[in-house]
Backbone and ligand atoms as CSV (ligand in chain L), in Angstrom:
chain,resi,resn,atom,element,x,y,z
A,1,UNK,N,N,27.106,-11.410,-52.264
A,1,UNK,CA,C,28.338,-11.977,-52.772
A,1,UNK,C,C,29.511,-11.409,-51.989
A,2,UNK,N,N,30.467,-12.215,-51.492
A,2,UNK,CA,C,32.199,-11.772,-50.567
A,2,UNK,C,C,32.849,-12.231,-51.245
A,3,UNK,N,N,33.331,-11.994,-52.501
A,3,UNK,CA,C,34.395,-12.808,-53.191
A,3,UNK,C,C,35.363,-11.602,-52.623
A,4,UNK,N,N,36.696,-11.852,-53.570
A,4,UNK,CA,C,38.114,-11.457,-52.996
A,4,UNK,C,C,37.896,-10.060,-53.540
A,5,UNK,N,N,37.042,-9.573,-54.466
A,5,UNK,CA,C,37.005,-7.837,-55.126
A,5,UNK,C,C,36.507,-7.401,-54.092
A,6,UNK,N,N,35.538,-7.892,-53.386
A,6,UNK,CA,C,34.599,-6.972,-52.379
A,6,UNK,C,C,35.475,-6.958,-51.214
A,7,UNK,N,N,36.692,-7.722,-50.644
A,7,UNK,CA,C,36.803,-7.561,-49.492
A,7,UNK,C,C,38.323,-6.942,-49.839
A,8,UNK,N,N,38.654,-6.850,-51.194
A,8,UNK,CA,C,39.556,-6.029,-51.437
A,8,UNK,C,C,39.191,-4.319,-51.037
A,9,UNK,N,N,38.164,-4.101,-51.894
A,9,UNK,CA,C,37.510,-3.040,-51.753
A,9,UNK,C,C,37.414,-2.618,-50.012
A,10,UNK,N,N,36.610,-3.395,-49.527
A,10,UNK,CA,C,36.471,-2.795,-47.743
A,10,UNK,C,C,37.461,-2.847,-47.165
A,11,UNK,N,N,38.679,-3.580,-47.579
A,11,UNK,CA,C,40.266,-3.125,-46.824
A,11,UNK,C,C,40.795,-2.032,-47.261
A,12,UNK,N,N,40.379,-1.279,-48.858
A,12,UNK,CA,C,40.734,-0.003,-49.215
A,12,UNK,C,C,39.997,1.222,-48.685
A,13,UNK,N,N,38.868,0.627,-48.368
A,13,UNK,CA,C,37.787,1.650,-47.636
A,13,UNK,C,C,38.591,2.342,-46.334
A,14,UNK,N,N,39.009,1.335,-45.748
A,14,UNK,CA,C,39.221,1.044,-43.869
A,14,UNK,C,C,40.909,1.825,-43.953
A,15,UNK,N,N,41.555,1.387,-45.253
A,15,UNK,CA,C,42.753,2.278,-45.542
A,15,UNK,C,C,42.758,4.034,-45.244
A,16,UNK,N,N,41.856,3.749,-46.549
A,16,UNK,CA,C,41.787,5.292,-46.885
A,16,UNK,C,C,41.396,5.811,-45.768
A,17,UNK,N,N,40.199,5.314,-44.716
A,17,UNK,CA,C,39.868,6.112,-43.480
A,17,UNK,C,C,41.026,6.313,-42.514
A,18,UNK,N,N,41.805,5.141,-42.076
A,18,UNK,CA,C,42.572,5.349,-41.472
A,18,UNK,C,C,43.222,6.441,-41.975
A,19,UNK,N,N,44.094,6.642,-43.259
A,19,UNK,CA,C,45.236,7.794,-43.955
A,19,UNK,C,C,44.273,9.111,-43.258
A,20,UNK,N,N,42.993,8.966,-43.727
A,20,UNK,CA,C,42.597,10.520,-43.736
A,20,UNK,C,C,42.534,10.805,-41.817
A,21,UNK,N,N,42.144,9.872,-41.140
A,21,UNK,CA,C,42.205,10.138,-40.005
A,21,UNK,C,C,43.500,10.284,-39.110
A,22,UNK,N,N,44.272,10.083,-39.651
A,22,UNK,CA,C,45.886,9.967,-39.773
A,22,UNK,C,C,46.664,11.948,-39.842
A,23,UNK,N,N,45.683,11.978,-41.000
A,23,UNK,CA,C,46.252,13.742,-41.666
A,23,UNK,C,C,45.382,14.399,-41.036
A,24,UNK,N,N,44.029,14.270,-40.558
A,24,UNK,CA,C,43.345,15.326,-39.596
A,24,UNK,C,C,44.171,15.457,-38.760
A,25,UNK,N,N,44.659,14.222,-37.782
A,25,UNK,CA,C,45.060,14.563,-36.329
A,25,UNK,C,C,46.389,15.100,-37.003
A,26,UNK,N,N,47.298,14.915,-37.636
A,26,UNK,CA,C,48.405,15.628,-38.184
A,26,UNK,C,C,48.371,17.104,-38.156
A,27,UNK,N,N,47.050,17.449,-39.125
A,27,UNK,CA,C,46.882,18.940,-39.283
A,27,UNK,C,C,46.619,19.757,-38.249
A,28,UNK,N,N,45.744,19.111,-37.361
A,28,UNK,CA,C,45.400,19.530,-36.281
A,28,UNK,C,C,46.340,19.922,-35.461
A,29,UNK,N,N,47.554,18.980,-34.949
A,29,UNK,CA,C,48.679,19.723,-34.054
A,29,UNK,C,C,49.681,20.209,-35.030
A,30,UNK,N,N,50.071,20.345,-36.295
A,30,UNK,CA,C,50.616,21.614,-37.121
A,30,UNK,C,C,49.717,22.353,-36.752
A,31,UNK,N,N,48.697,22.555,-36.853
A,31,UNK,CA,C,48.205,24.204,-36.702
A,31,UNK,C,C,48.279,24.130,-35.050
A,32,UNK,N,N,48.018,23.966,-34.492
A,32,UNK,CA,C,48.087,24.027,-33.150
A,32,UNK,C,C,49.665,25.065,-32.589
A,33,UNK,N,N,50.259,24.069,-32.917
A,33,UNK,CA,C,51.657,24.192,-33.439
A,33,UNK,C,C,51.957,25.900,-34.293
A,34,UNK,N,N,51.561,25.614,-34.841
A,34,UNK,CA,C,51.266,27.200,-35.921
A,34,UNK,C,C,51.107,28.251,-35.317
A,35,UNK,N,N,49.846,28.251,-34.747
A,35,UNK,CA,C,49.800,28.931,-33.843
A,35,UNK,C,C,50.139,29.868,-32.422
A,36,UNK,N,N,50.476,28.300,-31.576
A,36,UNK,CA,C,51.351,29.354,-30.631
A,36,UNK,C,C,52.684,29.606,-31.005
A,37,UNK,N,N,53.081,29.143,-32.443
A,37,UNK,CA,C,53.932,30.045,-32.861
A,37,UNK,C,C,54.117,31.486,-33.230
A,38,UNK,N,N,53.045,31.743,-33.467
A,38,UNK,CA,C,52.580,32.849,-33.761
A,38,UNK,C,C,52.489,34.168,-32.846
A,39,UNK,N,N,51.751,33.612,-32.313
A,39,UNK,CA,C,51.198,34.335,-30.858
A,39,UNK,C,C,52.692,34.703,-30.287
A,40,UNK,N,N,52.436,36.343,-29.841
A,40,UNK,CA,C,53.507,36.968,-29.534
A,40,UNK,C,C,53.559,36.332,-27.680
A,41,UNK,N,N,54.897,36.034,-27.075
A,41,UNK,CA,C,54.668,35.795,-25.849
A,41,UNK,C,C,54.329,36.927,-25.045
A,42,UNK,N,N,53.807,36.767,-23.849
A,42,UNK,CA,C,53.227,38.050,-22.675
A,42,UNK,C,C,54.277,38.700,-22.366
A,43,UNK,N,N,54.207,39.590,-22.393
A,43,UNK,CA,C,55.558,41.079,-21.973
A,43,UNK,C,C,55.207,40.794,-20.416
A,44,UNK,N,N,53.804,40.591,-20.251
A,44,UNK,CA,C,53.572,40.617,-18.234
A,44,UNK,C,C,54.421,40.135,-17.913
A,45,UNK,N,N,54.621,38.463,-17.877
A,45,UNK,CA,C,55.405,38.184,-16.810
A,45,UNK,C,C,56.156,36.584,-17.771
A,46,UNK,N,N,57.386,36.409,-17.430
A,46,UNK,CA,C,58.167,35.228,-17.930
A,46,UNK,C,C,57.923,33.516,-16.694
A,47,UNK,N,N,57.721,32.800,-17.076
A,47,UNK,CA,C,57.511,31.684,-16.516
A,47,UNK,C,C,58.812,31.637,-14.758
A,48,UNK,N,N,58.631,31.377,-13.789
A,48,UNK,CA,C,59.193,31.800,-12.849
A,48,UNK,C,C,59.750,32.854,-12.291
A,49,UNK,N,N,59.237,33.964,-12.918
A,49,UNK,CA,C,59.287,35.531,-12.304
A,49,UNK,C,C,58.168,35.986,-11.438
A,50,UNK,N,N,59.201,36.729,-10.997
A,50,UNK,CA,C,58.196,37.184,-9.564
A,50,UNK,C,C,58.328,38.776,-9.572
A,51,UNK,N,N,56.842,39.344,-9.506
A,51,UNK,CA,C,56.777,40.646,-9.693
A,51,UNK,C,C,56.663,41.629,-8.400
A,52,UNK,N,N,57.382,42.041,-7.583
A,52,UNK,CA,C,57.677,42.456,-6.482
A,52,UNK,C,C,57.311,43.834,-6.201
A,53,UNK,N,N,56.337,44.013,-5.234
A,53,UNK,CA,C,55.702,45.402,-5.580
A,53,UNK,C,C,56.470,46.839,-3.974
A,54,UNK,N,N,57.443,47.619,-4.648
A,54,UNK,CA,C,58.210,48.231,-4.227
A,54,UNK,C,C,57.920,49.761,-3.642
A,55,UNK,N,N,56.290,50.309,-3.883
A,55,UNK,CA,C,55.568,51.496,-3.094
A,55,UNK,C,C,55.848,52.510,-3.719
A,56,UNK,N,N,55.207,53.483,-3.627
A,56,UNK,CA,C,55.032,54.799,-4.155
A,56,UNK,C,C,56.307,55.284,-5.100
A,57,UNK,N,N,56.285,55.584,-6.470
A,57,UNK,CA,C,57.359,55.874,-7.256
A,57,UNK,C,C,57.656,57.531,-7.061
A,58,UNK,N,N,56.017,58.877,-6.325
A,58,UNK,CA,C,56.289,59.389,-6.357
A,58,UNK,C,C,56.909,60.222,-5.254
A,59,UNK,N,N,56.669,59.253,-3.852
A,59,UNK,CA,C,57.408,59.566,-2.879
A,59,UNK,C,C,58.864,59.405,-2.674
A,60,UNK,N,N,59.382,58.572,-3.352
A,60,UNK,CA,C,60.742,58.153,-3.580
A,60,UNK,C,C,61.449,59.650,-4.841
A,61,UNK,N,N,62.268,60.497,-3.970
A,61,UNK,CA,C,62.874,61.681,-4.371
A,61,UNK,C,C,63.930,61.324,-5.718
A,62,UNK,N,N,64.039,61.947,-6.645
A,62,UNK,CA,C,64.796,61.651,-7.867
A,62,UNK,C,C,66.602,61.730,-7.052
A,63,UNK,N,N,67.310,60.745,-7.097
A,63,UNK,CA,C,68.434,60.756,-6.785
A,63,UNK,C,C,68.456,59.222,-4.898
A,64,UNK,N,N,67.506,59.013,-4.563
A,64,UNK,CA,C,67.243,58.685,-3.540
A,64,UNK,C,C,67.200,56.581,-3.371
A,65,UNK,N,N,67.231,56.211,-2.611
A,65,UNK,CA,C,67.212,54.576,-2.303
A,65,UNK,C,C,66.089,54.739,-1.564
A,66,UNK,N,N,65.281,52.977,-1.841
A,66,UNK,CA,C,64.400,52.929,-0.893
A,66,UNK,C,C,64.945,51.276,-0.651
A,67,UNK,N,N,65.348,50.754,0.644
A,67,UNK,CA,C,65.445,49.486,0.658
A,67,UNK,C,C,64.047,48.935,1.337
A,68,UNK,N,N,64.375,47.585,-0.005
A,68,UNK,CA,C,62.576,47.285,-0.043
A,68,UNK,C,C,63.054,45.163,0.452
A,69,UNK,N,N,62.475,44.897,1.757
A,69,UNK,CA,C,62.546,43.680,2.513
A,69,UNK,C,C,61.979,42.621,1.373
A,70,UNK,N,N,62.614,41.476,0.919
A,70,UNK,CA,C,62.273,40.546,-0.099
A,70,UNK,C,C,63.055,39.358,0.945
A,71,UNK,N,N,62.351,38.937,1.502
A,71,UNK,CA,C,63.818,37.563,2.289
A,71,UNK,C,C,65.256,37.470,2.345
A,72,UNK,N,N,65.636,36.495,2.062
A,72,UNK,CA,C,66.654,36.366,1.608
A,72,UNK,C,C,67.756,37.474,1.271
A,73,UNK,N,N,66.731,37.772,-0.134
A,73,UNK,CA,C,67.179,38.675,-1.009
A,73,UNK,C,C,66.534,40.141,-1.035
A,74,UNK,N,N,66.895,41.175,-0.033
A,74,UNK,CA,C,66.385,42.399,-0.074
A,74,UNK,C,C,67.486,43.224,-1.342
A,75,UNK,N,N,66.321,44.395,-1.208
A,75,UNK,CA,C,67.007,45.129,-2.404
A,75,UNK,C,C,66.567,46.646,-2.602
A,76,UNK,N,N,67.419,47.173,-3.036
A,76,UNK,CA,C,67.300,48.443,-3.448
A,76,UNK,C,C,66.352,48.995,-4.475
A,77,UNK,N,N,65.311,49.668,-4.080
A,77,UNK,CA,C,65.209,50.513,-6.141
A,77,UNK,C,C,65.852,52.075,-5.907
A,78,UNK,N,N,66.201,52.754,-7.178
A,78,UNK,CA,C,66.995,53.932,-7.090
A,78,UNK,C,C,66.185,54.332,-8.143
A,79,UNK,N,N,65.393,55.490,-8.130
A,79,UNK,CA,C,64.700,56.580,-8.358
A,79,UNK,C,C,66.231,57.374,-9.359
A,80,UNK,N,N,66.159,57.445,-10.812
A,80,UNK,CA,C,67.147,58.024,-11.505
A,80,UNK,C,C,66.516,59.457,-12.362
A,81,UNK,N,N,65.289,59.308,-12.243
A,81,UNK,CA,C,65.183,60.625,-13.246
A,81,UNK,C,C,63.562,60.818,-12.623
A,82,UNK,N,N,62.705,61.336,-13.452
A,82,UNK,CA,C,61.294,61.863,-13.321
A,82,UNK,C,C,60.465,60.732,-13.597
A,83,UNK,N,N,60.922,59.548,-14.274
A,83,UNK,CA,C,60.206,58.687,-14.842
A,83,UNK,C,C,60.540,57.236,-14.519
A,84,UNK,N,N,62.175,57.167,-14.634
A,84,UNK,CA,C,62.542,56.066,-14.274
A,84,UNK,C,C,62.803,55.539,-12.894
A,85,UNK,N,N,63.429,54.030,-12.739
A,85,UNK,CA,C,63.727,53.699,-11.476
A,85,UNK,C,C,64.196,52.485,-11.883
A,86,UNK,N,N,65.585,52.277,-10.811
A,86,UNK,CA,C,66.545,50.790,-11.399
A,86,UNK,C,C,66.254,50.106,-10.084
A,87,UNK,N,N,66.483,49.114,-10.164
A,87,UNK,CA,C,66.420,48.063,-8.863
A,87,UNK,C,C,68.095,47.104,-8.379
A,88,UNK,N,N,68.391,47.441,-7.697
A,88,UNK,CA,C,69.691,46.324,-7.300
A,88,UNK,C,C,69.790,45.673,-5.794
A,89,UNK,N,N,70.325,44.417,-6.159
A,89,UNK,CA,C,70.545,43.879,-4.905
A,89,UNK,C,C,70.936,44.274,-3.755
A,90,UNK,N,N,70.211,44.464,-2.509
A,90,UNK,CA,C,71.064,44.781,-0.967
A,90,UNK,C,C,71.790,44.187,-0.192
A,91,UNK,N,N,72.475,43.292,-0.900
A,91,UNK,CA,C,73.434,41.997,-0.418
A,91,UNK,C,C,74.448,42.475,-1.224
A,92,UNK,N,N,75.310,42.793,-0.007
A,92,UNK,CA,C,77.381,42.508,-0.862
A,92,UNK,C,C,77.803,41.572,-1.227
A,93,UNK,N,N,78.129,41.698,-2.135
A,93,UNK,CA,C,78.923,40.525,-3.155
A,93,UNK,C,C,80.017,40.180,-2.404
A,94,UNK,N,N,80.737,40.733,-1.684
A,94,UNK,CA,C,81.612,39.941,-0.793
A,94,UNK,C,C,81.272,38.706,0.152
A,95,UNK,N,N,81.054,39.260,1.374
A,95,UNK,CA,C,80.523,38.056,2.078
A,95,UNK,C,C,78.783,38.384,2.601
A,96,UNK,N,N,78.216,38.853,1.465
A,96,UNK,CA,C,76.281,39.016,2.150
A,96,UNK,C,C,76.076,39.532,2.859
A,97,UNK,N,N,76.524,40.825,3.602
A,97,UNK,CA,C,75.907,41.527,4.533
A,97,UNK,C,C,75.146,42.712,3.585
A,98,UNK,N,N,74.161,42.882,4.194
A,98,UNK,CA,C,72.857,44.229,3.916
A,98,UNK,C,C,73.694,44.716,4.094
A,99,UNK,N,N,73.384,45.661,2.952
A,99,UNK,CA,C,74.154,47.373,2.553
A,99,UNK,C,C,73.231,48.226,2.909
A,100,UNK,N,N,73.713,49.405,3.442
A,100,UNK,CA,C,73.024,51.006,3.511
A,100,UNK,C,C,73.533,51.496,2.833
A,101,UNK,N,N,71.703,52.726,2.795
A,101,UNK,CA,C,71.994,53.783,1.330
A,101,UNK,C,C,72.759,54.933,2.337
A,102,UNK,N,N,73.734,55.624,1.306
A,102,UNK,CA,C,73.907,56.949,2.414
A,102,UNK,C,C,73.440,57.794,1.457
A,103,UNK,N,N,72.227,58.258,1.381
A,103,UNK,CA,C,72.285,59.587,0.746
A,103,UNK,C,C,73.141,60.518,0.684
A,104,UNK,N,N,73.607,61.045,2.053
A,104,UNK,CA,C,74.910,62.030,0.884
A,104,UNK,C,C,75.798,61.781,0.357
A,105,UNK,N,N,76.066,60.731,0.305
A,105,UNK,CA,C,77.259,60.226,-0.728
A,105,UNK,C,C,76.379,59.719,-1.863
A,106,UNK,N,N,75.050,59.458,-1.645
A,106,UNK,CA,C,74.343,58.613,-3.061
A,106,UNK,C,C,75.154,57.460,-3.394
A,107,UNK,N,N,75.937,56.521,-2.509
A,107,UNK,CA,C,76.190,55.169,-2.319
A,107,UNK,C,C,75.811,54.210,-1.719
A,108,UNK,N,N,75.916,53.389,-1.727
A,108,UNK,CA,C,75.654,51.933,-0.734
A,108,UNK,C,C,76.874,51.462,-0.491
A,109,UNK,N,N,76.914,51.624,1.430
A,109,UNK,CA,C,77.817,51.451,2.031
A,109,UNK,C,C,77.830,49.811,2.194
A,110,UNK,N,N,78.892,49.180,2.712
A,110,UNK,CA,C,78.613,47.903,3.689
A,110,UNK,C,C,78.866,47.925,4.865
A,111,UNK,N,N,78.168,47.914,5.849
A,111,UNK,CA,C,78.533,47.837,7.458
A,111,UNK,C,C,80.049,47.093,7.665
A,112,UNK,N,N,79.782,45.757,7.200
A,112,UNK,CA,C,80.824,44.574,7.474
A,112,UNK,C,C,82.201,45.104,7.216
A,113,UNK,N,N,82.822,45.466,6.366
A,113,UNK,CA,C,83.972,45.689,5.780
A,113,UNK,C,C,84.695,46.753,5.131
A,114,UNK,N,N,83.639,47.575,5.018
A,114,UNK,CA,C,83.173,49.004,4.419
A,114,UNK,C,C,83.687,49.229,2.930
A,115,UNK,N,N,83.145,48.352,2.626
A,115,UNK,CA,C,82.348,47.935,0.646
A,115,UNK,C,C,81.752,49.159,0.417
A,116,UNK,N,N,81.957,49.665,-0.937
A,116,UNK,CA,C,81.028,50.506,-1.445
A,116,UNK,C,C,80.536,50.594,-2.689
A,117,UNK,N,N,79.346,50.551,-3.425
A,117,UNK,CA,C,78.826,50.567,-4.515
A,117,UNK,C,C,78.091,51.626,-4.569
A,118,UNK,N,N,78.231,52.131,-6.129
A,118,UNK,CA,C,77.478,53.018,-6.563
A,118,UNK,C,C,75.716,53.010,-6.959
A,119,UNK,N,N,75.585,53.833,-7.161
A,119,UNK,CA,C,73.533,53.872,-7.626
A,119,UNK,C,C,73.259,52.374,-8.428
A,120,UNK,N,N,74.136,52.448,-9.435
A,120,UNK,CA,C,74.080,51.376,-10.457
A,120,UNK,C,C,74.380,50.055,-9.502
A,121,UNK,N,N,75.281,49.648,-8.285
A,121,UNK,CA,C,75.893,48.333,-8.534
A,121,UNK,C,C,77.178,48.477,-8.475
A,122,UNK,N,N,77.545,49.430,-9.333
A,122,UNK,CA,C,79.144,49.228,-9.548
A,122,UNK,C,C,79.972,49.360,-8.186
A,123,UNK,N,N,81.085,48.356,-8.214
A,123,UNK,CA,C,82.324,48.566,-6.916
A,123,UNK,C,C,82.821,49.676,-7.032
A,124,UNK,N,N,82.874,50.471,-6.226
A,124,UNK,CA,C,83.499,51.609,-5.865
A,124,UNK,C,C,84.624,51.820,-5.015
A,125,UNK,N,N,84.904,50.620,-4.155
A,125,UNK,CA,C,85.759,50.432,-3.018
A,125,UNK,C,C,85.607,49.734,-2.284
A,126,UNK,N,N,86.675,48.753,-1.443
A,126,UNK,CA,C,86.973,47.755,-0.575
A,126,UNK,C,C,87.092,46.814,-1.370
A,127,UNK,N,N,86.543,45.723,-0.313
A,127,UNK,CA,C,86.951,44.193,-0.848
A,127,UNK,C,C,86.235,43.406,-2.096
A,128,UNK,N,N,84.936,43.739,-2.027
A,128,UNK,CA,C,83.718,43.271,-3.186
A,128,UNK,C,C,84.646,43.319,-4.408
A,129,UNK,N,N,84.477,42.514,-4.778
A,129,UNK,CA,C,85.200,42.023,-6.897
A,129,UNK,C,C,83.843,42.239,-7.621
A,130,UNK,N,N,82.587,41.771,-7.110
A,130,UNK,CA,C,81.491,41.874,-7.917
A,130,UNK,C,C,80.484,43.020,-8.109
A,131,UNK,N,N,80.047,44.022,-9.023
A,131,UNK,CA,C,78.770,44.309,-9.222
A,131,UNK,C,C,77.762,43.814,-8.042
A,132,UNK,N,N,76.632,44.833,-8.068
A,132,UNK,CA,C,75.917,44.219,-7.340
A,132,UNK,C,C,74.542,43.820,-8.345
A,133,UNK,N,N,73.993,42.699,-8.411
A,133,UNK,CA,C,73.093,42.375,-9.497
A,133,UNK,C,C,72.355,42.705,-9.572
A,134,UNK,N,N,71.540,43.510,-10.415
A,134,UNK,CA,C,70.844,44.161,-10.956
A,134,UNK,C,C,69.293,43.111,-11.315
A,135,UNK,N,N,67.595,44.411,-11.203
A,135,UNK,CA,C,66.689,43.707,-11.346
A,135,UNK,C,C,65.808,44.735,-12.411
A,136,UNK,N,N,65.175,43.740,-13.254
A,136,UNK,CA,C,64.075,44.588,-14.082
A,136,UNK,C,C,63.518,45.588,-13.369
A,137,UNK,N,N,63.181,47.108,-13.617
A,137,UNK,CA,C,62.084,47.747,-12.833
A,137,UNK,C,C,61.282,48.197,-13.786
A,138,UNK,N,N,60.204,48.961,-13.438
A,138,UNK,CA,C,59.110,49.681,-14.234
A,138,UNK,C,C,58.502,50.296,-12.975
A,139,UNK,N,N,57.749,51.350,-13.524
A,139,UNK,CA,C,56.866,52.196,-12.804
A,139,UNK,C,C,55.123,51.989,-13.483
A,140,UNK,N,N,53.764,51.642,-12.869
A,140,UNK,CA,C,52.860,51.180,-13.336
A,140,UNK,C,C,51.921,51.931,-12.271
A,141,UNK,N,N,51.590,53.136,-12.839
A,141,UNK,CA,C,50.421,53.816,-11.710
A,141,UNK,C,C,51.155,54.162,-10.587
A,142,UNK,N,N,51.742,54.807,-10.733
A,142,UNK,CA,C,52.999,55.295,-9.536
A,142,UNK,C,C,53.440,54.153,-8.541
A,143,UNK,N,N,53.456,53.109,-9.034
A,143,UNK,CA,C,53.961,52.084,-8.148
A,143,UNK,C,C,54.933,51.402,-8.776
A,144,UNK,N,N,55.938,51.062,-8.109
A,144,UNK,CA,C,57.465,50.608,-8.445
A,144,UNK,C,C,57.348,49.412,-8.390
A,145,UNK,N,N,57.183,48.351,-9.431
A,145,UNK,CA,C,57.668,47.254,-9.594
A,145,UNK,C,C,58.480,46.676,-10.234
A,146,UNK,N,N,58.912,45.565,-9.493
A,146,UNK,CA,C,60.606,44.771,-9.651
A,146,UNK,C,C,60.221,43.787,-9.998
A,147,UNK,N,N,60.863,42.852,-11.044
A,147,UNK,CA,C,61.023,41.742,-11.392
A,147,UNK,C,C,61.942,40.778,-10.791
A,148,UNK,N,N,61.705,39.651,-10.573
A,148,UNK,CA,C,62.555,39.317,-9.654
A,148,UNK,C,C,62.705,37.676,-10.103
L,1,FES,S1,S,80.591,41.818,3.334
L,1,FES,FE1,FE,80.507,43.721,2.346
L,1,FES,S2,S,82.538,44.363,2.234
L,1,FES,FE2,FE,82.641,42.439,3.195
């Protein structure tokens, strides 16, 4: 027998499957969803960072520069205590010329114009208006790496 109850019935059947197949795939990307909410992000490394590996943390003397060749963009790390180490740009903020470290002054000179910044970055003298920009560092098995 197909009267109109029975084919009422198999359009409620075909309903209900659809709804429930409807709320699986639903639940499925909420939790999905849920999840990498959850999940703490990686401390390693941030999506387009570059981890720049800068050589021996314990040959580099507490107070001292090592300029470390990156293209473009070379750069300093500065050795500040027994443990730590900061990283800054070797490009003057004025017009881009490579800076030298002078150890006895414990500055970074500029050839070009005679710019000077301190350990940190900071302008110390001449023409430069800017800081020099600064990079994540860490020390990992006595090796100095920069974030970049
Ligand atoms: S480029 Fe460094 S002071 Fe001018």
């Amino acid at each position: 027998m197909n009267g109109p109850e029975t084919t009422s019935i198999e359009r409620r059947g075909v309903l209900t499957w659809l709804i429930r197949g409807f709320l699986a795939i639903w639940a499925l990307g909420a939790g999905v969803l849920g999840i990498s909410f959850l999940k703490a992000p990686s401390s390693e490394k941030r999506p387009g960072e570059r981890q720049l590996r800068c050589g021996s943390f314990s040959t580099l003397a507490i107070g001292e520069a090592r300029l470390v060749r990156h293209g473009a963009e070379p750069l300093f790390v500065v050795r500040v205590s027994d443990s730590q180490v900061t990283a800054v740009s070797a490009v003057c903020t004025h017009l881009r010329c490579v800076l030298k470290w002078d150890g006895d002054k414990g500055t970074f000179q500029c050839p070009c114009h005679n710019g000077a910044f301190d350990r940190a970055g900071i302008v110390l003298s001449g023409p430069p208006k800017k800081p020099l920009p600064q990079y994540p560092a860490e020390v990992r098995a006595d090796e100095i790496i920069v974030h970049t």
